[in-house]
LUMMILUM-992793 format. One record per residue (C-alpha): residue in three letters; z, y, x. Coordinates in nm, 2 decimals, m for minus. Example, Ala and Ser with C-alpha at 12.3 -4.5 7.8 and 13.67 -1.06 7.14 Angstrom:
<nodes>
NODE     r       zz       yy       xx
NODE   ALA     0.78    m0.45     1.23
NODE   SER     0.71    m0.11     1.37
</nodes>
This chain:
<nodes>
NODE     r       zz       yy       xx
NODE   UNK     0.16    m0.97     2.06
NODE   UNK    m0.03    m1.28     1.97
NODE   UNK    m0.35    m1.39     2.18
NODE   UNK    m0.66    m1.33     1.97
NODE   UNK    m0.81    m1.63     1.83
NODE   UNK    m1.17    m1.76     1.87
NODE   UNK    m1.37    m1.59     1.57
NODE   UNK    m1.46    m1.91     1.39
NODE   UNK    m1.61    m1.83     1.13
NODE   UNK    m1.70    m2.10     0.89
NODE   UNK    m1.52    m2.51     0.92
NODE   UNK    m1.52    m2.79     0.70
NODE   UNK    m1.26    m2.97     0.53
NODE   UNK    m0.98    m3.18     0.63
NODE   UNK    m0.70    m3.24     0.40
NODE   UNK    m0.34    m3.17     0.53
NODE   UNK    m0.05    m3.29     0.39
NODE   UNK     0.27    m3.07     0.37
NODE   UNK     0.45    m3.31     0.58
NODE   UNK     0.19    m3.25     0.84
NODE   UNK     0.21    m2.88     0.86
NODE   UNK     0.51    m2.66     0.89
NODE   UNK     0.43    m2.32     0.73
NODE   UNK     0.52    m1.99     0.94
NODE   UNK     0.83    m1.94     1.09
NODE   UNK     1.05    m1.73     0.92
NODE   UNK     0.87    m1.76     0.59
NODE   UNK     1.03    m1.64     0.26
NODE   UNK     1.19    m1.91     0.06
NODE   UNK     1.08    m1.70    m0.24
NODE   UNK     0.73    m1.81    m0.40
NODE   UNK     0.72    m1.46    m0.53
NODE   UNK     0.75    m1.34    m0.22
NODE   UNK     0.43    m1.46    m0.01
NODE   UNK     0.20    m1.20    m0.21
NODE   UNK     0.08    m0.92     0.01
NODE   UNK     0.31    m0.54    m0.10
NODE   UNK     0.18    m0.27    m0.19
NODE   UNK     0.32     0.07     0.03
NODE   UNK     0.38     0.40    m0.19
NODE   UNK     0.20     0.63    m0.42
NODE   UNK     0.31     1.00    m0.48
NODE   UNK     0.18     1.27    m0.71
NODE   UNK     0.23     1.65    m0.73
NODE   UNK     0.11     1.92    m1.01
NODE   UNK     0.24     2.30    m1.06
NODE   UNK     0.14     2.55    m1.34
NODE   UNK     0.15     2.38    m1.64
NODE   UNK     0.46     2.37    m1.90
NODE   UNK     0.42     1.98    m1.94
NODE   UNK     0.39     1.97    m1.57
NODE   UNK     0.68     1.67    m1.56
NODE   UNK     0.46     1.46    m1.84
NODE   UNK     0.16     1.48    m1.66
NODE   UNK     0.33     1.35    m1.33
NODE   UNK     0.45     1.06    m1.54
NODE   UNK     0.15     0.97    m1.62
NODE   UNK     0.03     1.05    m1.26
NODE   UNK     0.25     0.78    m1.16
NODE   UNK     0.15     0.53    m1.42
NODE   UNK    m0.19     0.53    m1.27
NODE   UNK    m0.04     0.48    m0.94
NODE   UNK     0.18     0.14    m1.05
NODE   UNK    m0.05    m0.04    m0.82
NODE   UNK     0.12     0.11    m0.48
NODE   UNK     0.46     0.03    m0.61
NODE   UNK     0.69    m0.14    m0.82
NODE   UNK     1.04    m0.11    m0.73
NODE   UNK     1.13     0.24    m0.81
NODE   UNK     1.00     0.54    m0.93
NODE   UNK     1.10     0.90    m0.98
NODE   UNK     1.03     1.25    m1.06
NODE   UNK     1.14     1.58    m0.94
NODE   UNK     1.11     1.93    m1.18
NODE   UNK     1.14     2.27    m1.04
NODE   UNK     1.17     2.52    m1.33
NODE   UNK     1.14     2.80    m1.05
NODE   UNK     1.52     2.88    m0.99
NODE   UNK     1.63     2.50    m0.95
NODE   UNK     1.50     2.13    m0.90
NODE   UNK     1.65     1.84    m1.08
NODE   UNK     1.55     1.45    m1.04
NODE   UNK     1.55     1.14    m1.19
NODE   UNK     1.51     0.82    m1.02
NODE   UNK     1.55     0.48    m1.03
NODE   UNK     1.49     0.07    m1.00
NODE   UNK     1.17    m0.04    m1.14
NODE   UNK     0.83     0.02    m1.29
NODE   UNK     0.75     0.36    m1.44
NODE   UNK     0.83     0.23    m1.78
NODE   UNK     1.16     0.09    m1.69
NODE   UNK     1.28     0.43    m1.50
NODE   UNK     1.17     0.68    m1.76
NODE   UNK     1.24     0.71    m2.19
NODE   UNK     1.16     1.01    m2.34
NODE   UNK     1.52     1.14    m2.35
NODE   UNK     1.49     1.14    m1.98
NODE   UNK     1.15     1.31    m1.99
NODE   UNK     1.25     1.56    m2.21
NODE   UNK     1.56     1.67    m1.97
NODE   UNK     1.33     1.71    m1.69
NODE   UNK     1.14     2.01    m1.76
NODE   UNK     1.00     2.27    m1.53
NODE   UNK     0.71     2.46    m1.42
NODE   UNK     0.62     2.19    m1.14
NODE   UNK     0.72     1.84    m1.05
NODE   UNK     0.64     1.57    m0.78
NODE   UNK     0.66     1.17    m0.83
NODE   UNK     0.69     0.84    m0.62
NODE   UNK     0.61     0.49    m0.70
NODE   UNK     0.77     0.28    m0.43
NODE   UNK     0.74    m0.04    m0.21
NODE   UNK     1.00    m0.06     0.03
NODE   UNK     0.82    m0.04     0.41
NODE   UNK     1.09     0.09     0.57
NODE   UNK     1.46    m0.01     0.41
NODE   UNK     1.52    m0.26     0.14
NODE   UNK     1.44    m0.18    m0.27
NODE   UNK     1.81    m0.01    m0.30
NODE   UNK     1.88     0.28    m0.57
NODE   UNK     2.00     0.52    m0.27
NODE   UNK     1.66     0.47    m0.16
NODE   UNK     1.44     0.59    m0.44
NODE   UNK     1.23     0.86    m0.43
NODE   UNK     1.20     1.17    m0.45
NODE   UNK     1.48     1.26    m0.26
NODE   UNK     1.63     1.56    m0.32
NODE   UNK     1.89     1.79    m0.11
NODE   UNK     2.02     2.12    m0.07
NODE   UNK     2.06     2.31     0.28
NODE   UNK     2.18     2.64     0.36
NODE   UNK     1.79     2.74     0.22
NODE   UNK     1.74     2.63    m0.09
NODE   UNK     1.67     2.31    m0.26
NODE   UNK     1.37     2.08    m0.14
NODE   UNK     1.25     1.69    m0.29
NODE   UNK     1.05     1.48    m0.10
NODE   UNK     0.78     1.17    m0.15
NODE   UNK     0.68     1.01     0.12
NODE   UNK     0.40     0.77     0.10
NODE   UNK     0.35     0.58     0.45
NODE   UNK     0.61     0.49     0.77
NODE   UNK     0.74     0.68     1.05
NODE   UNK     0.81     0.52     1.35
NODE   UNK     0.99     0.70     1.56
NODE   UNK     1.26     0.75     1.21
NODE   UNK     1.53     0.53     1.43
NODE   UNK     1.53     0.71     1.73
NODE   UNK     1.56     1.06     1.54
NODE   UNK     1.88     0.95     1.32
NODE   UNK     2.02     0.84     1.59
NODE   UNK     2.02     1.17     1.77
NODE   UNK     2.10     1.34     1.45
NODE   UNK     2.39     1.11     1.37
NODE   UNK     2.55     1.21     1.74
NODE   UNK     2.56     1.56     1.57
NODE   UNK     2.71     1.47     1.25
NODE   UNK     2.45     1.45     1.00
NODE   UNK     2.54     1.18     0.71
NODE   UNK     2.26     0.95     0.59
NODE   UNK     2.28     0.81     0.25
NODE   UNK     1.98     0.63     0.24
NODE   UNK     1.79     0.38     0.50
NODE   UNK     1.48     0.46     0.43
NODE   UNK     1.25     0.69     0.71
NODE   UNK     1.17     0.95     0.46
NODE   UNK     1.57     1.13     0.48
NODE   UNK     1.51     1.23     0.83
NODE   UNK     1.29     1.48     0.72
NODE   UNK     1.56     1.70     0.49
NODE   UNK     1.78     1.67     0.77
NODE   UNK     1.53     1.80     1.03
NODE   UNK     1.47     2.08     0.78
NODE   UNK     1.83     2.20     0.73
NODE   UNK     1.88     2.25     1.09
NODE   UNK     1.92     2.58     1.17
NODE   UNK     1.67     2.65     1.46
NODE   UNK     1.41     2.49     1.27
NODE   UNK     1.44     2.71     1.01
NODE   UNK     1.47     2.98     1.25
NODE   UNK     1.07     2.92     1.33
NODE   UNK     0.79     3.11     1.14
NODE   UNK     0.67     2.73     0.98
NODE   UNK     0.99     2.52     0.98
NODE   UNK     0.77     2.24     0.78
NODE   UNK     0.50     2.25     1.00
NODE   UNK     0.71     2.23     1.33
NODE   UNK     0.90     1.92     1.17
NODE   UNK     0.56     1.73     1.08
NODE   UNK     0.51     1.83     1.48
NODE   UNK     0.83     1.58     1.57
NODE   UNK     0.69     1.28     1.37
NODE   UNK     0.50     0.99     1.50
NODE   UNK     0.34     0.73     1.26
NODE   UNK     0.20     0.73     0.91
NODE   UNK     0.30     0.99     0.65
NODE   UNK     0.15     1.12     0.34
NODE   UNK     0.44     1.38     0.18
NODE   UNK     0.49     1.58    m0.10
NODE   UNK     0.76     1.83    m0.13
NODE   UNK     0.86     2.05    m0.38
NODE   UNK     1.07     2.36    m0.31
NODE   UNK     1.17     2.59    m0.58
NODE   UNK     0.86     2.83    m0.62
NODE   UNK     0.57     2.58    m0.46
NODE   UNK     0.46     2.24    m0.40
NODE   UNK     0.38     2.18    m0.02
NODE   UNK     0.14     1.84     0.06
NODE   UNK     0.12     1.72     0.40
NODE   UNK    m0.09     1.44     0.60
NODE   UNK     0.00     1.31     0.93
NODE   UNK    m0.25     1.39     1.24
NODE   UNK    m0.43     1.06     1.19
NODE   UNK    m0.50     1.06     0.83
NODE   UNK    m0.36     0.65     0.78
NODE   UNK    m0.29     0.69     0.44
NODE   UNK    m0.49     0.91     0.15
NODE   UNK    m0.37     1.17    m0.03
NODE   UNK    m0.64     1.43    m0.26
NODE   UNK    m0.65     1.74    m0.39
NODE   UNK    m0.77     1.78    m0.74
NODE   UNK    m0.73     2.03    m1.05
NODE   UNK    m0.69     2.00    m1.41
NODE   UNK    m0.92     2.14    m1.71
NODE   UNK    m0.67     2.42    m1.75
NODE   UNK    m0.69     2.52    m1.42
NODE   UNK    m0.36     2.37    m1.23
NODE   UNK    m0.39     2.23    m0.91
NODE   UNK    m0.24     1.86    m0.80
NODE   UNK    m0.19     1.64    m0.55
NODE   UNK    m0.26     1.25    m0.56
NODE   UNK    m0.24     0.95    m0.32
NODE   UNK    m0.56     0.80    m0.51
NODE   UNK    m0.86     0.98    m0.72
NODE   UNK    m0.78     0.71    m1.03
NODE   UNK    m0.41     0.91    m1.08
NODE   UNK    m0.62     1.23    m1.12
NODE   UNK    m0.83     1.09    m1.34
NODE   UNK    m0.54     0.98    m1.61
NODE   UNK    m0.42     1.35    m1.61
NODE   UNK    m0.81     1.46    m1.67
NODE   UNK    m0.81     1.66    m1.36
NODE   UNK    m1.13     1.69    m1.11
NODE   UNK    m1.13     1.58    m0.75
NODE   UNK    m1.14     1.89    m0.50
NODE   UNK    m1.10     1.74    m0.19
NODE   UNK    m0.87     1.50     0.07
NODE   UNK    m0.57     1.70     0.22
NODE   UNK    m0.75     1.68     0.60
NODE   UNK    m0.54     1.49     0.87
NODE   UNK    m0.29     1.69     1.03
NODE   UNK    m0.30     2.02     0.75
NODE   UNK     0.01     2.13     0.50
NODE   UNK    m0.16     2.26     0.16
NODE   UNK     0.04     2.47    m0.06
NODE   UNK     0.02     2.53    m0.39
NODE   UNK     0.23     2.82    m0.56
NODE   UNK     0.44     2.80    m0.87
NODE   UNK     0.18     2.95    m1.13
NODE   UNK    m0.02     2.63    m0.95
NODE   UNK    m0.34     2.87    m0.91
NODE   UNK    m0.36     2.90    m0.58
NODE   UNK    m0.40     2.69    m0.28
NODE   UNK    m0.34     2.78     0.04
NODE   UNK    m0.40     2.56     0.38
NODE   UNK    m0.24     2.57     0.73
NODE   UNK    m0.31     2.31     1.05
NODE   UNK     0.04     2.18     1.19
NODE   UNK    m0.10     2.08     1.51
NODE   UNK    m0.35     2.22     1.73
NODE   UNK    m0.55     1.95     1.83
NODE   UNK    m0.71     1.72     1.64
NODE   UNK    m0.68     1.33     1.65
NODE   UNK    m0.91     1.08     1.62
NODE   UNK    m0.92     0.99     1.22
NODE   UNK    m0.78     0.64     1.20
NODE   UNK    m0.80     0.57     0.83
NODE   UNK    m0.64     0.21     0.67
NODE   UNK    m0.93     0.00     0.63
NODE   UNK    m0.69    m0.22     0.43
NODE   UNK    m0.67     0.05     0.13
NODE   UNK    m1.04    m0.03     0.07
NODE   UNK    m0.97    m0.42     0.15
NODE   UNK    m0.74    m0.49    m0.15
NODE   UNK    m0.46    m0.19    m0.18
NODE   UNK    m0.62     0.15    m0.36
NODE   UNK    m0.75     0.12    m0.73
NODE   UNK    m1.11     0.00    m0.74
NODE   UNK    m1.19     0.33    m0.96
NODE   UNK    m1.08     0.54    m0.65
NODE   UNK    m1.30     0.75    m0.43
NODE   UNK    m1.10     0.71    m0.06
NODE   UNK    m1.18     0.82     0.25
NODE   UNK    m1.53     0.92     0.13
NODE   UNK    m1.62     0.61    m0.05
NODE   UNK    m1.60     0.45    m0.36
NODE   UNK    m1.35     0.14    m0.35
NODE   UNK    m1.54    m0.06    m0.57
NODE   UNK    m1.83    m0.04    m0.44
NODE   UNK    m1.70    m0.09    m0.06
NODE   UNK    m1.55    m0.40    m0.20
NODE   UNK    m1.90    m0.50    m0.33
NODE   UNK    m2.05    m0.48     0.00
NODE   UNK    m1.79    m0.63     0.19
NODE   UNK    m1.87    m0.92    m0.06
NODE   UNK    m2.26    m0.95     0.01
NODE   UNK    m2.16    m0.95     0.33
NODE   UNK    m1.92    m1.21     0.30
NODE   UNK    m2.25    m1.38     0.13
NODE   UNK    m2.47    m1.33     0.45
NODE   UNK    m2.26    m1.43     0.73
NODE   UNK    m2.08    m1.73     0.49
NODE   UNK    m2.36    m1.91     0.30
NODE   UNK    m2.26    m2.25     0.11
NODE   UNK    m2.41    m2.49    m0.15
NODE   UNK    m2.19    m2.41    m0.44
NODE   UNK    m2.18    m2.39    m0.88
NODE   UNK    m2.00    m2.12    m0.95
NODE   UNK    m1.81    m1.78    m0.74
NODE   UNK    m1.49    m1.73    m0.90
NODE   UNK    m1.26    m1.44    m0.78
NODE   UNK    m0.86    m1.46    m0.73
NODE   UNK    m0.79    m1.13    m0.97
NODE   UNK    m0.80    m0.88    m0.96
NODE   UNK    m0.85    m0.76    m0.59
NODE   UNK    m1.11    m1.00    m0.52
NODE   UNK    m1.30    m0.94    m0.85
NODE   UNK    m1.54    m0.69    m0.66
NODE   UNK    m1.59    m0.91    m0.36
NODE   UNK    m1.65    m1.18    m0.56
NODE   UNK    m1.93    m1.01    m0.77
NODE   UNK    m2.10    m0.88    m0.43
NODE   UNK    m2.09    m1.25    m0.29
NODE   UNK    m2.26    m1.39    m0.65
NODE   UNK    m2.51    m1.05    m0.63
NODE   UNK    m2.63    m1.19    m0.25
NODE   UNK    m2.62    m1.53    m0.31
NODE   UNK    m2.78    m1.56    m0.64
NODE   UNK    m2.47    m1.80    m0.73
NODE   UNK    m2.32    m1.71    m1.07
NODE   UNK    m2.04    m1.55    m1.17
NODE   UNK    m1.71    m1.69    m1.37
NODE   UNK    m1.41    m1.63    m1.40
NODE   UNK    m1.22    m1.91    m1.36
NODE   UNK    m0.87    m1.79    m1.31
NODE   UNK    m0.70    m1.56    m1.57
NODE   UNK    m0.39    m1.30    m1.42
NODE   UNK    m0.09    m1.32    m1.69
NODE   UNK    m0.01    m0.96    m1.71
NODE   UNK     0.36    m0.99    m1.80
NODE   UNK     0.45    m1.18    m1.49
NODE   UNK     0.59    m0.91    m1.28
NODE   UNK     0.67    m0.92    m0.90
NODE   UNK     1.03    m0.90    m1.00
NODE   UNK     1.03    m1.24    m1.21
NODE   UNK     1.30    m1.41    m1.05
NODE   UNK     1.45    m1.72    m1.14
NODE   UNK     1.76    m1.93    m1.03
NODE   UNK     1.57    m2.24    m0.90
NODE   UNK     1.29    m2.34    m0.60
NODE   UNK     1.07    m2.54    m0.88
NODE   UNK     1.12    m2.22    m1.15
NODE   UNK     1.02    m2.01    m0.88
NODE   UNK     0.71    m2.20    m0.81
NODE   UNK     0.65    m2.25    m1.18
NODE   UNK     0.67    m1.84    m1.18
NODE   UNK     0.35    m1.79    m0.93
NODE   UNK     0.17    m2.05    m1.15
NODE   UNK     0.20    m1.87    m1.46
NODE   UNK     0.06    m1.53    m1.31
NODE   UNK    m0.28    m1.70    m1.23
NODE   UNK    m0.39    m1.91    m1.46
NODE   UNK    m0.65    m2.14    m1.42
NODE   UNK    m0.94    m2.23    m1.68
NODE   UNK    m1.03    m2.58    m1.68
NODE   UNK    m1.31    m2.61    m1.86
NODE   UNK    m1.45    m2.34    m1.63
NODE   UNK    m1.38    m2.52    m1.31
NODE   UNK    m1.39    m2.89    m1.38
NODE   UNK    m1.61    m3.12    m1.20
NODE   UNK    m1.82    m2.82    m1.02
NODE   UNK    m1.82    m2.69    m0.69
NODE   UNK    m1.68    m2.36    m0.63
NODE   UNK    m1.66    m2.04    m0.38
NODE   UNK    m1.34    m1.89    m0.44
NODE   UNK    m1.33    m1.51    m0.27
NODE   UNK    m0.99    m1.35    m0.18
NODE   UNK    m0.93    m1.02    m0.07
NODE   UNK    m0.68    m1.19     0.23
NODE   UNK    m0.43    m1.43     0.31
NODE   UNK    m0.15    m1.30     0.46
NODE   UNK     0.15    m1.59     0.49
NODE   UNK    m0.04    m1.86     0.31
NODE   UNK     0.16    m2.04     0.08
NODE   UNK     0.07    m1.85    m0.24
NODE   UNK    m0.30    m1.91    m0.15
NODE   UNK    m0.24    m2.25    m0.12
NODE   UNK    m0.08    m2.26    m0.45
NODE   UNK    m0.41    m2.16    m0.65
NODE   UNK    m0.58    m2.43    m0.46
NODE   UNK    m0.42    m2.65    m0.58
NODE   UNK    m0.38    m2.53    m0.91
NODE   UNK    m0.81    m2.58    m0.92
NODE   UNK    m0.75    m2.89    m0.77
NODE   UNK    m0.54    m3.01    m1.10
NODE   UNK    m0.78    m2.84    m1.32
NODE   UNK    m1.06    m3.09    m1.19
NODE   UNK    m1.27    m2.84    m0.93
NODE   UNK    m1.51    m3.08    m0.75
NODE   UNK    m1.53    m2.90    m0.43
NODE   UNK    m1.34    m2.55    m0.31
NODE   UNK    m1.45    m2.32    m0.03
NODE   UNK    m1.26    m2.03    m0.01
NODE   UNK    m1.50    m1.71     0.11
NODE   UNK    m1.18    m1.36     0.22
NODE   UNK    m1.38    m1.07     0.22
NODE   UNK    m1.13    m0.90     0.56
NODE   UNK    m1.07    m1.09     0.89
NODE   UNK    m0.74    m1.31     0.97
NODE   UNK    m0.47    m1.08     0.97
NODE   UNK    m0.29    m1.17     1.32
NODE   UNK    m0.10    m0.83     1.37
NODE   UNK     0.23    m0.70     1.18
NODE   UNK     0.19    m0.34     1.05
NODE   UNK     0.37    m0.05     1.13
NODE   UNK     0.20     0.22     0.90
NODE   UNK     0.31     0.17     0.58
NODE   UNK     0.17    m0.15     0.44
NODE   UNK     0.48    m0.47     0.45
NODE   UNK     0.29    m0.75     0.65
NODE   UNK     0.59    m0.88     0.81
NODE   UNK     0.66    m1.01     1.21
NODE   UNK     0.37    m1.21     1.36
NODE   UNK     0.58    m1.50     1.30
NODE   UNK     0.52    m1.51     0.91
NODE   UNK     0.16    m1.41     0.93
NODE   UNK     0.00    m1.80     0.88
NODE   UNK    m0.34    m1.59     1.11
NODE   UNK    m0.07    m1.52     1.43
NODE   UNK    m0.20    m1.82     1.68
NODE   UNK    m0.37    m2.01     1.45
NODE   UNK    m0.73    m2.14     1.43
NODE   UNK    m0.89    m2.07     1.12
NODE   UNK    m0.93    m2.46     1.09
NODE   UNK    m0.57    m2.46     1.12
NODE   UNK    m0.57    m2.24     0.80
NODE   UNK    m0.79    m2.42     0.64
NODE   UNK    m0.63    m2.77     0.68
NODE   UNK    m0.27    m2.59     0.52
NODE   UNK    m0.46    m2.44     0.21
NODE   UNK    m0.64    m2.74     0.15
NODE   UNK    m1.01    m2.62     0.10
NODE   UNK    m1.33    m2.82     0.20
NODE   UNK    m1.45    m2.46     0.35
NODE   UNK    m1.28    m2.15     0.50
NODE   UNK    m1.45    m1.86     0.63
NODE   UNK    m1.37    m1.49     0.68
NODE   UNK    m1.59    m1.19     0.67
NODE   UNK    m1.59    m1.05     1.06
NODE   UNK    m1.44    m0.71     1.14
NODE   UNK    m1.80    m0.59     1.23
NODE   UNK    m1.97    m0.66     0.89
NODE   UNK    m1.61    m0.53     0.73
NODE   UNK    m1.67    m0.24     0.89
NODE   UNK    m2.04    m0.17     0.82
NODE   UNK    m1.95    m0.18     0.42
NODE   UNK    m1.73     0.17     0.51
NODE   UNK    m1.86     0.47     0.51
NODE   UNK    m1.75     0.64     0.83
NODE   UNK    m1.78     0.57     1.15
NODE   UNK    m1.64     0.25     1.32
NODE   UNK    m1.41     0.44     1.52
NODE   UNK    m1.27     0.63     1.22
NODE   UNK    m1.06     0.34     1.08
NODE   UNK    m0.73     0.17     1.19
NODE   UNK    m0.79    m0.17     1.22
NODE   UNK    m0.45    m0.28     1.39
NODE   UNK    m0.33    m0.57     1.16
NODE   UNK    m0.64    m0.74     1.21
NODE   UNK    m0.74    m0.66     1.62
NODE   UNK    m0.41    m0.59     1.78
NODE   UNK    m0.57    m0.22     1.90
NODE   UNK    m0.30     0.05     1.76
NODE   UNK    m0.39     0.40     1.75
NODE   UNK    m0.07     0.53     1.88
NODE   UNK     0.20     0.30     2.06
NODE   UNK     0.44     0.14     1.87
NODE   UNK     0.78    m0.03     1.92
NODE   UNK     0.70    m0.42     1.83
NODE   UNK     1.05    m0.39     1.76
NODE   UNK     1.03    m0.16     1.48
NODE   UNK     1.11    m0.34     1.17
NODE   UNK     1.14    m0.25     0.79
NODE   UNK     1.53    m0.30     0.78
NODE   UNK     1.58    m0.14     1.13
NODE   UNK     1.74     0.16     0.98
NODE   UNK     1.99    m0.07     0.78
NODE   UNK     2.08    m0.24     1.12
NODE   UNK     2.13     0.07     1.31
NODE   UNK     2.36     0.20     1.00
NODE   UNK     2.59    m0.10     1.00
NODE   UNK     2.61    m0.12     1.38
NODE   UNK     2.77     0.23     1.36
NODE   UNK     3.08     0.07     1.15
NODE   UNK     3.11    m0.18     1.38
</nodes>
């Protein structure tokens, strides 16, 4: 684990060349690649006749959480049937494909690999059959003790198709004195450690579960007609017109039947644990229109940005935000600082994350063309530029020079979190400590590779005091090194790939 760093705050500029600094070790060779991932979204309704439509579009609202597969699962009540695949919503589903997948209920997944690389076996839903019944999975979040049970199951024979944590699950369910108990779900939840937001849908109900610690959200709402759903975010119930109800609570199983009327709750465990919430959700990965963990993201973000303002003043023209996550902060910083407003850099909407091209420079000239800087809107002044975070650096450095090009007099760049020094192990992608440019390094260290005349960050206690729950509530791990629950620094998102090949060996 890396020794915390001094919490330097605020330093001024010294330029750096690239000759001079070695980036992280271990860093992607992809320019596409140093952007921060999003985890997973899912999405549940049962009732309605268009149930499967409405989860589509359930799922468009979710894009945000992932963008390397997607799929739906239908029950019409006697069977389920799924349809998954590699790529954005639009890319997995037509309407042929739609219109095949009818039913009286249906679940959905929008997926960024955390745990097992973005392969077709590993899209979800997953769906299986065992000796009772049919059941499809979503899983949004990562379990880390996933190894350790395949293992043991693989002793007994079980065959894994996938390497992703979420296929444990179905084969803890098919085992016969599990389903022997009077909740076979809920004593399964009881053997997983880590984060995990699921949805399953079973024949004749849709069951939504949260793990004891609540990491990542997942909400309860109901449509005009009177159909309950499940969502990871607020925003996806929204797009269906449904009404938030409440968050599934930490550590409870709701079900809803299949006339998707009524809603029923159980606890899994008995006792309680401390909430420990992702503070990073609110930082840069839920929807700003959502309402998590009691608050409202864009206005969180707002805060965090006045903040930002308060404890990071400096004599400056113009805030601009890196879009769209820092939009919000950026407007909070402007709001406390009396500085205007622009918006100096433009996002190119139809650069994906999967543009990939066959050469170094085309893969630089890739990140430039999804930011795009305005000249006339930068030139000659000094500017605050506010970013959500900066995880391995190297894209972040990219946009400052990109304002350097465009004529920008002076930058100081104003990140509305603290460094991130810690990997993750909950469901969000930020890789070893290795590749994380925060991991034992001073923030003038930082600073001198992004090439800024000003770096500061916004300090875990004022980060904090924008939420709306108490200090203790969140999970601050990537940031302070203090985990809620132990974990096995040498748990890694491939690990389950590794431990499949070494049993060919």
């Amino acid at each position: 684990m890396a020794q915390e760093m001094p919490d330097a705050r605020c330093v001024s500029r010294k330029r750096l060349s690239l000759e001079q600094f070695t980036p992280p070790e271990g860093s992607y060779t992809d320019s596409s690649d140093y952007e921060k991932k999003e985890k997973c979204g899912v999405f549940g309704v049962m009732g309605p006749a268009d149930s499967v439509e409405r989860c589509y579009y359930g799922l468009y609202a979710l894009q945000h959480r992932g963008q390397e597969s997607a799929g739906i699962a239908a029950t019409d009540g006697q069977s389920i049937s799924a349809h998954t695949g590699l790529g954005l919503v639009a890319d997995v589903f037509n309407k042929s494909v739609l219109k095949e997948l009818t039913g009286k209920g249906a679940i959905g997944h929008v997926r960024y690999s955390t745990a097992g690389s973005n392969r077709k076996c590993n899209a979800q839903p997953i769906l299986e059959e065992y000796i009772d019944g049919q059941v499809a999975v979503a899983h949004n979040g990562n379990l880390i003790n996933a190894t350790l049970l395949r293992a043991e199951y693989q002793k007994f024979g079980h065959i894994f198709y996938s390497t992703s944590d979420t296929e444990i699950v179905i084969h803890m369910l098919a085992k016969p004195t599990h389903q022997d108990k009077p909740d076979p779900l809920g004593h399964v939840l009881n053997h997983l450690q880590g984060a995990f937001s699921f949805v399953f849908l079973f024949r004749d109900r849709l069951e939504a579960a949260r793990d004891p610690w609540g990491f990542r959200p997942l909400v309860v709402g109901k449509t005009r007609d009177g159909y309950y759903c499940v969502a990871s975010e607020t925003c996806a119930l929204a797009s269906i017109q449904a009404t938030y109800v409440r968050e599934v609570e930490p550590g409870e199983i709701v079900t809803i039947d299949i006339t998707g009327t009524e809603l029923k709750s159980r606890y899994f465990t008995a006792s309680r644990s401390q909430p420990a919430h992702c503070a990073f959700e609110h930082v840069y990965f839920a929807s700003p229109s959502s309402h998590l963990f009691g608050d409202t993201v864009v206005s969180v973000r707002q805060k965090m940005g006045r903040q930002l303002a308060i404890e990071s003043p400096v004599d400056a023209d113009i805030v601009i935000p890196i879009p769209d996550s820092g939009r919000s902060a950026a407007l909070g910083y402007s709001k406390q600082s009396g500085i205007p407003f622009e918006e100096g850099i433009v996002p190119n909407r139809y650069v994906g994350r999967s543009f990939i091209q066959p050469s170094q420079a085309m893969r630089d000239l890739a990140v430039q063309m999804k930011l795009i800087v305005i000249p006339d809107v930068v030139r000659g002044k000094r500017i605050i530029v506010v970013e959500d975070s900066i995880v391995r650096g190297t894209t972040t450095r990219g946009k400052i020079l990109a304002l350097r090009r465009a004529g920008a007099k002076e930058i100081h760049m104003r990140v509305s979190c603290p460094p991130i020094r810690h990997p993750c192990f909950f469901g969000i992608d930020f890789p070893t400590p290795t590749e994380l440019i925060a991991n034992g390094r001073t923030v003038d260290q930082i600073r001198e590779f992004i090439e800024v005349d000003s770096l500061a960050y916004l300090s875990l206690e004022g980060m904090l005091g924008a939420l709306g729950q108490p200090a203790d509530h969140y999970c601050t791990a990537c940031w302070s090194g203090k985990y809620p629950i132990p974990v096995d620094s040498s748990v890694s998102k491939f690990g389950l790939e590794r431990h499949q090949l070494k049993m060919f060996e």
